[in-house]
N, C-alpha and C positions, 0 to 999 in steps of 0.2 A: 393646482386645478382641483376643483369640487366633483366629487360625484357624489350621488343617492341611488338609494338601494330600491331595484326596481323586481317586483315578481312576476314571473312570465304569467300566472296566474288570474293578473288583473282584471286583462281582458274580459276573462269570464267568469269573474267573480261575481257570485250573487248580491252585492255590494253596489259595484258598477252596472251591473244589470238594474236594477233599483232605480238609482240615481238617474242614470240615463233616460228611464223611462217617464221618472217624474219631470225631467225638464227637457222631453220630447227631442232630445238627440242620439247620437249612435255610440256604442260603448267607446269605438275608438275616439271621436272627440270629447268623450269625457275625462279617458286617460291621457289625452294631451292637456287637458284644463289642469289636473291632477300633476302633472310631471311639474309644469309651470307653477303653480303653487308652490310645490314641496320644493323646487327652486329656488324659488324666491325667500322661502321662506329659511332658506340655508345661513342667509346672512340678514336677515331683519328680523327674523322671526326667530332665532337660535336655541330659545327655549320652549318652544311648542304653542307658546301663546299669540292669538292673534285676536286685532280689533276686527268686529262684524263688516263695518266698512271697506275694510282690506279684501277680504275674501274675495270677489269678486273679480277686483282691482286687479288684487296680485294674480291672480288666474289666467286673466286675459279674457275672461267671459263677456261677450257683448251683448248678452240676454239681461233679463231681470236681475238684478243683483238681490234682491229678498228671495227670491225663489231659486237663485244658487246656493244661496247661504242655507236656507228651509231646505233644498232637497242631500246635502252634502252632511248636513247632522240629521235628518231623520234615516237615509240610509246607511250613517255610522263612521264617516271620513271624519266630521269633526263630533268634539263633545264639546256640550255646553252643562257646567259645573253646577251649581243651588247658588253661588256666587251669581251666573250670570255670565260667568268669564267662560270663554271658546279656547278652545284647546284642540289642535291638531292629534286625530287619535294615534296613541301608541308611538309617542312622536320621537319619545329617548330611546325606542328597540330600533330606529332605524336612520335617521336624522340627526336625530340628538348621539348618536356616536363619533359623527365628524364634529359637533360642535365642541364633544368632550374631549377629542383630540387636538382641536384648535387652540384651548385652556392651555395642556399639555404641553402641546410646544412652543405659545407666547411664554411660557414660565420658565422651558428650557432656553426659552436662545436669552431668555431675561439676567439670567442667570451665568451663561455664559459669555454676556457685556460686562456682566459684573465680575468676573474672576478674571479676563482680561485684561477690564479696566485695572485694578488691583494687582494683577502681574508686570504688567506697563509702568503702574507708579511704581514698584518696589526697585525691579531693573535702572530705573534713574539714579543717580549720586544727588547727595544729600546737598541741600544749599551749602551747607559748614563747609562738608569736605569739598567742595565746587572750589568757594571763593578762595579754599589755604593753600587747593591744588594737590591736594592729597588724594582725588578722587579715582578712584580706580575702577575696569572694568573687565571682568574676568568671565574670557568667552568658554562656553563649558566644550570641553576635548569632544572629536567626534568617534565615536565608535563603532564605527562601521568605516569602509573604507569604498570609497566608490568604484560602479564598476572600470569605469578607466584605469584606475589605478591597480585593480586586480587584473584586468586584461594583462597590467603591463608586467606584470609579476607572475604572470604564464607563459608566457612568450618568451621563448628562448633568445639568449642573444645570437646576433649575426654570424658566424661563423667566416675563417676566411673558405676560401675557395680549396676543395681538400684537405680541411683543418677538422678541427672538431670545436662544439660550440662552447663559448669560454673563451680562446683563445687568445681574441681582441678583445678590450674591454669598451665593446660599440653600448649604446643605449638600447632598454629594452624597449621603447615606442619604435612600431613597426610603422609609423607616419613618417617618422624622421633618421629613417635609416638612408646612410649616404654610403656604403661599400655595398658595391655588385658586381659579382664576379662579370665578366666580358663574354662569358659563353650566354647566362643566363640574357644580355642584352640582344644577343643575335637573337636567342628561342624568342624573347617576346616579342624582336620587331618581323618576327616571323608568325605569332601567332596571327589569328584573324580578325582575333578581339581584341584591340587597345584600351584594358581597363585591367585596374586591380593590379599593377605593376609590384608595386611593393609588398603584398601581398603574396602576390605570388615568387616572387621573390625570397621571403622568409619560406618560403613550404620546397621550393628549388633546391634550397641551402640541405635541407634534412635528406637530403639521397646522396647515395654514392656518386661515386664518377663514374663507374659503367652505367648507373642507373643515370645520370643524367646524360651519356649521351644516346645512348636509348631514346629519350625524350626528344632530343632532336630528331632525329628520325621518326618521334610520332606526333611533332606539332609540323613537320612538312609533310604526312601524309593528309594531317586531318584538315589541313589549309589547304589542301588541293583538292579534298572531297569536298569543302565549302565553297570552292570557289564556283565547283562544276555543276551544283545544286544550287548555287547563288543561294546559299543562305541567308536572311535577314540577322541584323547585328543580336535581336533578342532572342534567335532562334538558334545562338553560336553559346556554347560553354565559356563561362568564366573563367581565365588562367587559374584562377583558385579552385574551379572546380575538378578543371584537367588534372592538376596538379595533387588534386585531394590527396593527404596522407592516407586516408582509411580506404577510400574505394578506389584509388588508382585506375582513372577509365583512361589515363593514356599509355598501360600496358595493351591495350585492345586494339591501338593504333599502331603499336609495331609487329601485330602480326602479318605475316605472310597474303592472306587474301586483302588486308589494306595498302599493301604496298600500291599496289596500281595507280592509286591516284594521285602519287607524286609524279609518273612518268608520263602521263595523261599530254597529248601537245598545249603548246602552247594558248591560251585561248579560248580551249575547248571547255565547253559551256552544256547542260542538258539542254533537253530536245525532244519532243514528241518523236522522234524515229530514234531513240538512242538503243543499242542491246540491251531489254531488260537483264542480261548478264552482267553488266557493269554496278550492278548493284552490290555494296561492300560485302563480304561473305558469300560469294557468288562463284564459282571459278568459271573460264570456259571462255568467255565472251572476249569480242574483238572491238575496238574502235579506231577508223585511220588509218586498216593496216597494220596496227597492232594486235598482236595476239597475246591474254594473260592466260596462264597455266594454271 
């Protein structure tokens, strides 16, 4: 896309002032004659030169075309040379930069069919070696390694169930792990988010045994406080997030003031009249009868 350099200045430039007056219009329709010109003159005109006839034309001027052309060179827009020849004023400080650009990069992309071209034919086997069959083609090694492949060379192997990791020699693609231990299937068909199993899975593996039964006891608390706020499914923690190695938010779920919402009845659901006591971190409040300490 084309643009031109336009001066906030125009408007009231003694220039336009001028002009305007000689062909009895308002400065603002002479800077849209002007925009339109220099326009057009982007791509037919690319060196600053224009025929008499044009002017007008190319402007969109519906008045006198002699007395656009007379008022646009006596107030200084165009010059006309001892030649004869009209010339848009000062037309390569501002115009004529896109055009020198346009040179610029027909030469580069010119140039870049041709080194192409030329890389294209060499990469080919030769007719000779083609027909005897000796042709060969040697793919250059890569050096770098993808990220998949580096994921997979971070990622610990499977561990068994109270082992340490190593143990089995399982694969290290955590897409295609088939050993899970039987506790970790209870905790996810008990979480409230069924996503990210295997995932969460490899991060399960990296805790102790007291530390994962711990975790049973804080994915039935936090599925009880979901159910009772009817959480929406995007508004619930990834197993991988609960499960985070770094920030561990389901140590927060086995404390003592979240215990409550595992013994909550059955069904029990929020409520415009609920105890705002019942709120997690809260002590005090009652629901049903029950009373939490």
């Amino acid at each position: 896309m084309a643009w031109i350099e336009m001066h906030q200045s125009l408007l009231t430039h003694r220039k336009t002032w001028k002009a305007a007056k000689l062909l009895g219009i308002t400065c603002v329709n002479l800077c849209g004659h002007l925009y339109v010109l220099w326009s057009w003159a982007l791509d037919n005109a690319p060196d600053g030169r224009i025929e008499p006839d044009d002017v007008a034309k190319a402007a969109q001027y519906a008045g006198d075309a002699g007395e656009f052309l007379a008022a646009l060179i006596d107030a200084g827009f165009i010059d006309r040379r001892r030649n004869g020849s009209l010339w848009l004023h000062d037309w390569k400080d501002y115009g004529g930069k896109l055009c020198e650009q346009r040179k610029k990069n027909a030469a580069k992309n010119r140039s870049y069919r041709q080194r192409k071209k030329e890389n294209e034919a060499a990469a080919l086997p030769s007719r000779d070696s083609h027909e005897t069959g000796t042709a060969t083609v040697t793919l250059p090694a890569r050096e770098e390694k993808t990220r998949v492949e580096k994921s997979r060379e971070d990622t610990p192997p499977y561990p068994p169930h109270g082992g340490r990791a190593g143990d089995l020699p399982v694969s290290h693609d955590t897409h295609s792990l088939s050993v899970e231990p039987d506790e970790y299937g209870t905790l996810f068909d008990l979480y409230p988010r069924h996503e990210k199993r295997v995932a969460g899975a490899a991060l399960y593996a990296r805790y102790s045994t007291e530390e994962q039964a711990s975790m049973m006891t804080a994915v039935r608390n936090y599925a009880a406080y979901v159910r009772y706020f009817e959480k929406e499914q995007d508004r619930i923690m990834l197993i991988t997030t609960f499960l985070s190695w770094d920030r561990r938010p389901w140590l927060d779920w086995t404390r003592e003031e979240n215990a409550k919402w595992a013994v909550m009845p059955p069904g029990c659901r929020r409520n415009d009249e609920r105890d705002p006591a019942l709120t997690p971190g809260v002590k005090g409040g009652k629901y049903a009868g029950i009373v939490y300490q």
